[in-house]
C-alpha positions in Angstrom: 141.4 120.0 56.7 144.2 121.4 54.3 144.6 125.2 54.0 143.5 126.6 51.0 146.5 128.0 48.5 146.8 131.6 48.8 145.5 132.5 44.9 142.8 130.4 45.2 141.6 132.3 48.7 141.6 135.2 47.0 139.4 134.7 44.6 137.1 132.8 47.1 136.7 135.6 49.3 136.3 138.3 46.4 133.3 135.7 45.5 132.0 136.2 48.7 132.4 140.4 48.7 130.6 140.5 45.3 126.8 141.4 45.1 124.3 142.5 42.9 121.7 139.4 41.1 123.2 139.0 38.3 127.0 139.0 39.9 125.4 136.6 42.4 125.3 133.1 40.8 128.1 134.3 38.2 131.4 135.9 39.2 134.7 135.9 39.2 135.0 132.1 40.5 132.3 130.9 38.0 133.7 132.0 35.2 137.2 130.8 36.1 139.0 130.0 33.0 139.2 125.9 32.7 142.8 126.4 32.0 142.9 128.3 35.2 141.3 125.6 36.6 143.8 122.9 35.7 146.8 125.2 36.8 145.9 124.8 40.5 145.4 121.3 40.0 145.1 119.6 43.4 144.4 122.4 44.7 141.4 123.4 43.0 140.1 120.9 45.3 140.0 123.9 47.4 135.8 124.9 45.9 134.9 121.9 48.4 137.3 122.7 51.4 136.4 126.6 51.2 132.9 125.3 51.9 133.6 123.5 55.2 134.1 126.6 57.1 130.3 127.5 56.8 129.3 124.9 59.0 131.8 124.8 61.6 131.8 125.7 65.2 128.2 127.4 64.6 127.4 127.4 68.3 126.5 131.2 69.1 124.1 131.4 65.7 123.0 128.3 67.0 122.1 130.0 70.8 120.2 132.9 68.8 117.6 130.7 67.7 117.3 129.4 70.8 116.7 132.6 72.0 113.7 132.2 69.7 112.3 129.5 72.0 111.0 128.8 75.6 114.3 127.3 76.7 116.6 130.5 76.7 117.2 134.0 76.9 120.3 136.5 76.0 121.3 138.1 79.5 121.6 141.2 78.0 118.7 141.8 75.4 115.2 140.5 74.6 114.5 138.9 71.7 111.7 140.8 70.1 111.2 138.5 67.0 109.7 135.8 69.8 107.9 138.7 71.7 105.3 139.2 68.7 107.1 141.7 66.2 108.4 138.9 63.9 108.0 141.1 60.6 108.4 140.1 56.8 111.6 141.8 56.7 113.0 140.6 59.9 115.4 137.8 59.4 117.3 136.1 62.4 119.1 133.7 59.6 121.6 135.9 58.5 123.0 135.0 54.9 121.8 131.3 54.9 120.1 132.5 51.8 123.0 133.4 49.9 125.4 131.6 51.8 123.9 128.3 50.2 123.5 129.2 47.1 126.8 130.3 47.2 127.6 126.9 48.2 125.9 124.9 45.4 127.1 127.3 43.2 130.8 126.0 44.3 130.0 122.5 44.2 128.8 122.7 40.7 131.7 124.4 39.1 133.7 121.9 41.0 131.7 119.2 38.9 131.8 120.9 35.8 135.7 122.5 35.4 137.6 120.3 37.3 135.7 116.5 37.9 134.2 116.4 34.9 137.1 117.4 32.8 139.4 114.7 34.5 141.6 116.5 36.1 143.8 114.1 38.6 144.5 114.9 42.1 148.0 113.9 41.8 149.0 114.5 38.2 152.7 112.4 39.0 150.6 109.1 40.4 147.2 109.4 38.2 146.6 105.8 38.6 147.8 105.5 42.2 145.1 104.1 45.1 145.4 107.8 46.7 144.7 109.3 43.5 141.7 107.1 42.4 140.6 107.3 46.3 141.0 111.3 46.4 138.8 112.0 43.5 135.5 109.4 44.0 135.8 111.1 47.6 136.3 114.9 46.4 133.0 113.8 43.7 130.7 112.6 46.8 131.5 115.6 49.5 130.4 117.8 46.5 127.1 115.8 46.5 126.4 116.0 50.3 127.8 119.6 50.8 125.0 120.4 47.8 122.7 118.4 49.6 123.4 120.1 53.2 123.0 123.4 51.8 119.3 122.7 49.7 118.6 120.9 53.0 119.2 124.2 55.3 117.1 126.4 52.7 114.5 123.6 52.6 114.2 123.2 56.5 113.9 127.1 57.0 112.1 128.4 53.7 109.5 126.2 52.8 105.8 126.6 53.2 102.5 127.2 51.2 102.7 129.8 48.8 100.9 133.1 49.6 99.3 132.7 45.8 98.3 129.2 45.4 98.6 127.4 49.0 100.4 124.8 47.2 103.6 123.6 49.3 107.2 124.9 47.9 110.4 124.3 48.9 113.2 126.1 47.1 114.7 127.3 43.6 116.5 123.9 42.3 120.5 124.4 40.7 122.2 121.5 39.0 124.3 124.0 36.5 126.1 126.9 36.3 123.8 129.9 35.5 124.1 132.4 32.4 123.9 136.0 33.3 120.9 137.2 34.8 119.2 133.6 35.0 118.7 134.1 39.0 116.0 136.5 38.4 113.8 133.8 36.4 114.0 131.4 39.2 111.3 129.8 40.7 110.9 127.8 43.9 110.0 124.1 43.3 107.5 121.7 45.0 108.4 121.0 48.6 108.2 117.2 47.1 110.6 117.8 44.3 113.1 119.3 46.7 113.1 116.4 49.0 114.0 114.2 46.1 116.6 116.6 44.8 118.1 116.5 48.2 117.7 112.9 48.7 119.3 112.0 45.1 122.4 113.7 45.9 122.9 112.4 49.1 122.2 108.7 47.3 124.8 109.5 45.0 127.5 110.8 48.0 126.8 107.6 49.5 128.0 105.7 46.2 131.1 107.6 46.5 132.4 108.6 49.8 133.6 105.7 52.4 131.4 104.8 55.3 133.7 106.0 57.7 136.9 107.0 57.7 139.2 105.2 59.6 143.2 103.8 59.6 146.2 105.7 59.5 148.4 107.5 56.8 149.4 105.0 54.0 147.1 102.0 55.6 144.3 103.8 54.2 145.2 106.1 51.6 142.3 108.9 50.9 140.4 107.6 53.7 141.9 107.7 56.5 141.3 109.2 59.9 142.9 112.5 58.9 140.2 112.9 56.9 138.0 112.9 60.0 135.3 116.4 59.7 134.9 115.1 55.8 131.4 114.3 54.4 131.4 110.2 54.7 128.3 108.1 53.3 127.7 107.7 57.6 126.5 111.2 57.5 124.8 111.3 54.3 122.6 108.2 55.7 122.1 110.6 58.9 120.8 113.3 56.9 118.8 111.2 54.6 117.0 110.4 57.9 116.8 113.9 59.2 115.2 115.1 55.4 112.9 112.4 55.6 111.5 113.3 59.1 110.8 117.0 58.6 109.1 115.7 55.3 106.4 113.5 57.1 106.0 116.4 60.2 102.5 117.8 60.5 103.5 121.2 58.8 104.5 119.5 55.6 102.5 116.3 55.8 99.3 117.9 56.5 97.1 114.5 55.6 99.5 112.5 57.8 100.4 110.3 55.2 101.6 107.4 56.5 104.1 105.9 54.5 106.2 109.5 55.1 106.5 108.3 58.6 107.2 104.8 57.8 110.4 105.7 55.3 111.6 108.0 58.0 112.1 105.5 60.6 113.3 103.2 57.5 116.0 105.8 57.0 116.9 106.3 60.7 117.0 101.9 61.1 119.3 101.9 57.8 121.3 104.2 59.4 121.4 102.9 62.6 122.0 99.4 61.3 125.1 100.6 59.3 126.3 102.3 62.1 126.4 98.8 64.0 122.9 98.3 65.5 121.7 99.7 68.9 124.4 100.4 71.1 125.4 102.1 74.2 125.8 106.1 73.5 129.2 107.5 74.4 129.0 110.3 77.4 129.4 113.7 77.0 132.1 115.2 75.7 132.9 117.6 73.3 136.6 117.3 73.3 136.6 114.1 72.1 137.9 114.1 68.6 137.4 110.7 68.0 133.7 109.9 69.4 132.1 107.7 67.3 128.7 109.1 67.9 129.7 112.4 66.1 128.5 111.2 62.7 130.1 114.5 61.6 131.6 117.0 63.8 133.7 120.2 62.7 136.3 121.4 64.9 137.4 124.8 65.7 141.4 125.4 66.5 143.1 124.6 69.8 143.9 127.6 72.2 140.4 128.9 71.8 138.4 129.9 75.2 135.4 131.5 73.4 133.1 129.3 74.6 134.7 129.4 78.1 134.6 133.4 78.1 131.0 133.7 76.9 129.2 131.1 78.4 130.7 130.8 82.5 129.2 132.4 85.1 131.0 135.6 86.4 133.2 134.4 89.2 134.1 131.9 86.8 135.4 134.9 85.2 132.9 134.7 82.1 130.0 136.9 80.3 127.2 134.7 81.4 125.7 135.4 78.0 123.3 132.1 77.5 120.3 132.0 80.9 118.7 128.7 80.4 114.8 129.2 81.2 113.0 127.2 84.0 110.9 125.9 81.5 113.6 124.1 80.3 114.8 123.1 83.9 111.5 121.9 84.4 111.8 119.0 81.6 114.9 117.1 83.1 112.9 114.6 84.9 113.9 113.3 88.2 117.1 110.9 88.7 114.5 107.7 88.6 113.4 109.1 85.5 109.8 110.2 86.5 108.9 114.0 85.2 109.2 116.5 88.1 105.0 116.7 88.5 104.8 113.1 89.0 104.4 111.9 92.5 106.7 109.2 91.7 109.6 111.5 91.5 110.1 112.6 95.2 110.8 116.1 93.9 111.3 118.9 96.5 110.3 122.2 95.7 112.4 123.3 98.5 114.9 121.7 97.3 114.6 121.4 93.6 118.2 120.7 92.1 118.4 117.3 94.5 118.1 114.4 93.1 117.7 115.4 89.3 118.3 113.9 86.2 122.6 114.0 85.3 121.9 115.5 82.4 120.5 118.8 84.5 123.8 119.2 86.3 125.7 118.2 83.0 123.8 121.3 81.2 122.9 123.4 83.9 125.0 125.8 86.1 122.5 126.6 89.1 122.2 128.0 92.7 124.7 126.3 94.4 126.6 124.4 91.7 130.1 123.8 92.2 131.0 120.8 90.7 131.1 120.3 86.2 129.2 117.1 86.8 127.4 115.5 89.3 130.5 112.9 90.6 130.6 112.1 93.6 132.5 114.7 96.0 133.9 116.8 93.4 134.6 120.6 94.0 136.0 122.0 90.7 135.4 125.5 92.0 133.8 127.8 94.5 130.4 126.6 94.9 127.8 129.4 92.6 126.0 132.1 94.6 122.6 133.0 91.9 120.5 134.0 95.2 119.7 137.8 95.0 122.6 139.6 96.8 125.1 136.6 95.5 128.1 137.1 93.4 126.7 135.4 90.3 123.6 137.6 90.5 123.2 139.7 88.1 125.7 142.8 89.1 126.9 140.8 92.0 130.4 140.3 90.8 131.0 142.4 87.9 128.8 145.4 87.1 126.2 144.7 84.6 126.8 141.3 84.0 124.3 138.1 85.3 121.6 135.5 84.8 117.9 137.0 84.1 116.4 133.5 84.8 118.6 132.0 87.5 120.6 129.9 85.4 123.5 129.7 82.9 124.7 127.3 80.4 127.1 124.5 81.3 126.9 122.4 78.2 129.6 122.4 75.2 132.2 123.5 78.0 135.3 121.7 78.8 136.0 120.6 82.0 138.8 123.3 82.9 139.2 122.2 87.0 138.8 126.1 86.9 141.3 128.0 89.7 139.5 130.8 90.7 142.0 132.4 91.5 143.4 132.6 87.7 141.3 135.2 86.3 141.2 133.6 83.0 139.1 130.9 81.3 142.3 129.6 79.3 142.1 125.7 77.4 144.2 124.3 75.1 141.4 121.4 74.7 139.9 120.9 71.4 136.6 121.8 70.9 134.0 120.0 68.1 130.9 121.0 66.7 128.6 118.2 65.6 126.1 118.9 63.0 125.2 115.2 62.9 124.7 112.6 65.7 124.0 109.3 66.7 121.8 110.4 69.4 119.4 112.3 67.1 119.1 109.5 65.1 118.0 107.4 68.0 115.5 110.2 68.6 114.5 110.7 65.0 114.0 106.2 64.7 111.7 106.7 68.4 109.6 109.8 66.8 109.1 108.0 63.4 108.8 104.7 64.1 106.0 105.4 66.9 103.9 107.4 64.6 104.3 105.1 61.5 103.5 102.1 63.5 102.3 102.7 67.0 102.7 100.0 69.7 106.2 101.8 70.9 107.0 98.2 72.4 106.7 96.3 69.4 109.5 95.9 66.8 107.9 97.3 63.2 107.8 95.2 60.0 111.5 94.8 58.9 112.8 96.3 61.8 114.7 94.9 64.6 113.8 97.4 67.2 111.2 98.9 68.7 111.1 102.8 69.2 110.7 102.3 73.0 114.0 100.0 72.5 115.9 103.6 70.9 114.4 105.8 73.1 115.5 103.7 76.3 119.7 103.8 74.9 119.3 107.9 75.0 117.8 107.8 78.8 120.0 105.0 79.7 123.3 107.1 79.0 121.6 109.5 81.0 121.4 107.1 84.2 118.2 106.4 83.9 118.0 102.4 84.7 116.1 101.0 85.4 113.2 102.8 84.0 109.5 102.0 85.1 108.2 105.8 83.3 109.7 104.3 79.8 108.0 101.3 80.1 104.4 103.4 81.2 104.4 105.3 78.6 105.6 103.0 76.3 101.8 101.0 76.5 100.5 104.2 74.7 101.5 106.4 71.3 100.3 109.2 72.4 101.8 109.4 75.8 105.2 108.2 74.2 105.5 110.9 71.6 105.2 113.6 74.1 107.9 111.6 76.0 110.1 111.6 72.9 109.5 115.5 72.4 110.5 116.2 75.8 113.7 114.0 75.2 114.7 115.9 72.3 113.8 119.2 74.1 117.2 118.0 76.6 119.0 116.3 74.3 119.4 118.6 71.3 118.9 121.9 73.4 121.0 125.1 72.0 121.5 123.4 69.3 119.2 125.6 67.2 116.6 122.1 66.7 113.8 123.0 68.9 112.6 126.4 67.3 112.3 123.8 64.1 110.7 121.1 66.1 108.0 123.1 67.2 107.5 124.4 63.5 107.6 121.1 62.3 105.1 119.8 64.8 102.7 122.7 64.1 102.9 123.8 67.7 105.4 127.0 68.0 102.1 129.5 69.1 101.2 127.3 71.8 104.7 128.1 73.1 105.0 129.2 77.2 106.3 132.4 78.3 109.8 132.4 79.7 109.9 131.7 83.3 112.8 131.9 85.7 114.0 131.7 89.5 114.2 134.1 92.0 116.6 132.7 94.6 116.5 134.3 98.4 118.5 133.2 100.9 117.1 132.8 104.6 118.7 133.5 107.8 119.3 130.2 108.2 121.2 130.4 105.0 118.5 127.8 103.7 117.1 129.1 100.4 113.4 130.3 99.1 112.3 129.5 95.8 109.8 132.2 93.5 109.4 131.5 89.4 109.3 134.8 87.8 108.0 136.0 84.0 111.0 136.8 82.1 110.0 137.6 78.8 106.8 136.5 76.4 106.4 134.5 73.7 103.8 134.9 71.0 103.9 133.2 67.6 101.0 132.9 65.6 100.2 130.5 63.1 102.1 131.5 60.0 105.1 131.2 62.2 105.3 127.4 61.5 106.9 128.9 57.9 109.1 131.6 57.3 109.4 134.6 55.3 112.3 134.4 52.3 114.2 137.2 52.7 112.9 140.2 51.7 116.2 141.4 49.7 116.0 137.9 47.2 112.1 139.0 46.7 113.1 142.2 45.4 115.7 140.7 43.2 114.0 138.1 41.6 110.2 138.4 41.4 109.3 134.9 40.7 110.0 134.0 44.3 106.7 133.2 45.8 106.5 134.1 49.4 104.9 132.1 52.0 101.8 132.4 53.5 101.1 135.1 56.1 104.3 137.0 54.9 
């Protein structure tokens, strides 16, 4: 991604410093002289680069709503918005609010002052391929970055209004506001913003390449450099995504069909333009090139923040992310059967044998010492969690330890750690991926199974059957063959519990399962957070004991959200949602 100049950063970041509702959705930036405008030229481009950086390398606000859920808790502090005490002013979201209308706000003086007056990238080669290239692309990451930011504020702020009941989404933007417009604003139909978002994503797609691939000149405008870009691949994705929170109990409250249906439409086309069905790549968020990051973000190189936040303390890190037993208890066996079935030879006494890859992919437990499960591998000293051990909590460094028995191994990098360097040091790349092609896989398994039933069975203008998606997630997981699929395959019901459990592993800490259970109208029938007490014997064999960790309790109205109680009080034609 090119640097911004150093004018137009300034004016970017006193944007972002300004506040008051009138100065809101009309500062500095927004009235930017048009011959200012032109001055930067190419480098006015910079309204759709600064916007990048919002959604990049989001993984600690993305382990805070997981906090929110009944697969993690922070070592060091409850979360009291999950506990019951969720409030109309509380809100774990941050800015989101303003940060995406700040967003749209961008992108449409982008399409106002500098495409739609003309202005070429390159004024020295206007008609050059590059030049032609660079402005249809600039037009279309304008469109999906609008589209990504009504999607956010449509995911997390929509619900019946506390006046009518009737379903609303969000206030809709296609223009640059006059002074003191914000405060007439009114939130739309939930309906009307799923078109809105839908449109502009059609119209990225008519501009922006598939993919991005080739090398400098071989590919001018579209090559690989441009890798972390918007392409029409991702706006497809999100298409998909939009589609399936649209047809979810909490916003398709009749079960309308046909919402179901053009969600796994969406997720086919996707899938289809992607190549078809095909083996998922493994784990690895190094990679930079991974073709099943639809689009990924990276951070900068030399960065251990991860590392020094997430390892357990004799790996010399904070330990701040304790995956709950809950969640342990989802990874199914390594034959693919869930832990309670007979089928799955599971030993209490032994519970981390014989588990699912995935678990000892994600999972840093009693005992650990290996970052995968290979065969013989000892990349460091093998994990004491038992009380008394050195990664219990205090056992190492003073203060500092797992409240559920557990910390989180996924998103690392593979360091072949030295203990005895006390540092957490890489020089590895590190992406974020805000679309992939294993949610899609997922979101064509959930839809397709609802819209149509008969998991085995390829739908009407398919040509694949949801048990046939679901079966490439498990099968990168080293589940083959697999004689639970194909049980629970023979019934809908059985199968969509299945797929929710695969989602739970798949797209954990990624922030998606406090939505999914909002989604599928089921967040306050959520489990307390459980974890393990680990003793060890005489014998140095070791005793097992869950323990209660910390509660959960969500009522009803949690399957909405407030709207921020600050935009309320600025604009009172925002209509808040029920029970807020």
């Amino acid at each position: 991604m090119k640097r911004l100049p150093k004018q137009l950063t300034i004016i970017l970041l006193i944007t972002l410093c300004l506040a008051g509702c009138e100065e809101f959705l009309e500062d500095e930036i927004q009235t930017l002289k048009t011959e200012e405008v032109i001055d930067f030229r190419e480098q006015s481009r910079g309204l759709i680069n600064d916007i990048y950086s919002d959604y990049a390398f989001n993984y600690f606000s993305d382990f805070s709503i997981e906090y929110l859920t009944d697969n993690a808790v922070n070592r060091s502090s409850p979360q009291h918005l999950a506990t019951g005490f969720w409030g109309p002013t509380d809100n774990p979201f941050g800015n989101l609010w303003k940060r995406s209308y700040n967003n749209i706000r961008q992108v449409v003086q982008y399409i106002e002052e500098v495409h739609n007056t003309g202005l070429p990238f390159k004024p020295a080669a206007q008609d050059s391929l590059e030049n032609v290239r660079t402005l249809r692309r600039y037009f279309g990451e304008a469109h999906f970055l609008k589209a990504f930011a009504e999607w956010e504020l449509l995911r997390i702020y929509s619900g019946p209004s506390a006046a009518t009941g009737d379903m609303l989404g969000f206030p809709i933007i296609n223009s640059i506001l006059a002074s003191g417009d914000y405060t007439t604003l009114s939130r739309a139909s939930f309906e009307q913003c799923v078109d809105r978002v839908m449109m502009d994503l059609d119209t990225a797609i008519q501009y922006l390449p598939l993919i991005y691939s080739g090398k400098g000149n071989s590919n001018p405008g579209y090559s690989v450099i441009e890798t972390g870009r918007a392409s029409g691949l991702a706006a497809h994705a999100l298409k998909a995504k939009v589609a399936l929170l649209a047809a979810s109990p909490a916003f398709n409250p009749t079960n309308d069909v046909s919402k179901w249906e053009r969600a796994a439409q969406l997720a086919h086309e996707l899938i289809i333009q992607n190549g078809g069905l095909k083996t998922l790549q493994p784990y690895d968020f190094r990679r930079e090139d991974n073709p099943d990051h639809i689009w990924r973000l990276r951070l900068f190189r030399q960065n251990n923040s991860l590392e020094r936040r997430l390892y357990p303390p004799t790996l010399f890190g904070q330990g701040e992310v304790n995956p709950s037993q809950n969640l342990v208890d989802a990874f199914p066996a390594v034959n693919g059967y869930p832990i309670s079935a007979v089928e799955s030879g599971f030993d209490p006494d032994n519970p981390y044998a014989n588990r699912d890859p995935r678990f000892n992919r994600f999972i840093f437990f009693n005992g650990d010492h290996c970052f995968d499960n290979s065969s013989g591998c000892q990349n460091y000293d093998t994990l004491e969690i038992f009380e008394g051990g050195r990664d219990y909590f205090g056992g190492f460094i003073p203060n500092v330890g797992t409240r559920t028995g557990y910390y989180l191994k996924r998103f690392l990098n593979d360091l072949d750690f030295d203990p005895s360097v006390n540092d957490a040091v890489t020089n590895l790349p590190k992406v974020y991926v805000q679309l992939g092609l294993t949610e899609m896989y997922l979101t064509y398994a959930e839809a397709a199974n609802e819209a149509y039933g008969q998991p085995n069975t390829i739908p009407p203008g398919m040509t694949f059957s949801a048990r046939e998606a679901l079966a490439f997630v498990r099968q990168r997981a080293g589940i083959s063959p697999d004689p639970y699929l194909d049980a629970v395959a023979l019934s809908t019901d059985d199968f969509r519990e299945l797929v929710r459990n695969e989602r739970r592993i798949e797209l954990s800490f990624s922030g998606e399962r406090f939505h999914d259970l909002r989604r599928w109208r089921i967040i306050d029938t959520m489990d307390n957070v459980r974890g393990m007490k680990i003793l060890r014997n005489d014998n140095n064999t070791f005793s097992h004991e869950e323990i209660s960790v910390e509660d959960r309790v969500f009522d009803a109205k949690n399957y909405y959200l407030p709207l921020p109680y600050e935009e309320l009080l600025l604009n009172t034609n925002l209509e808040q949602n029920q029970g807020w």
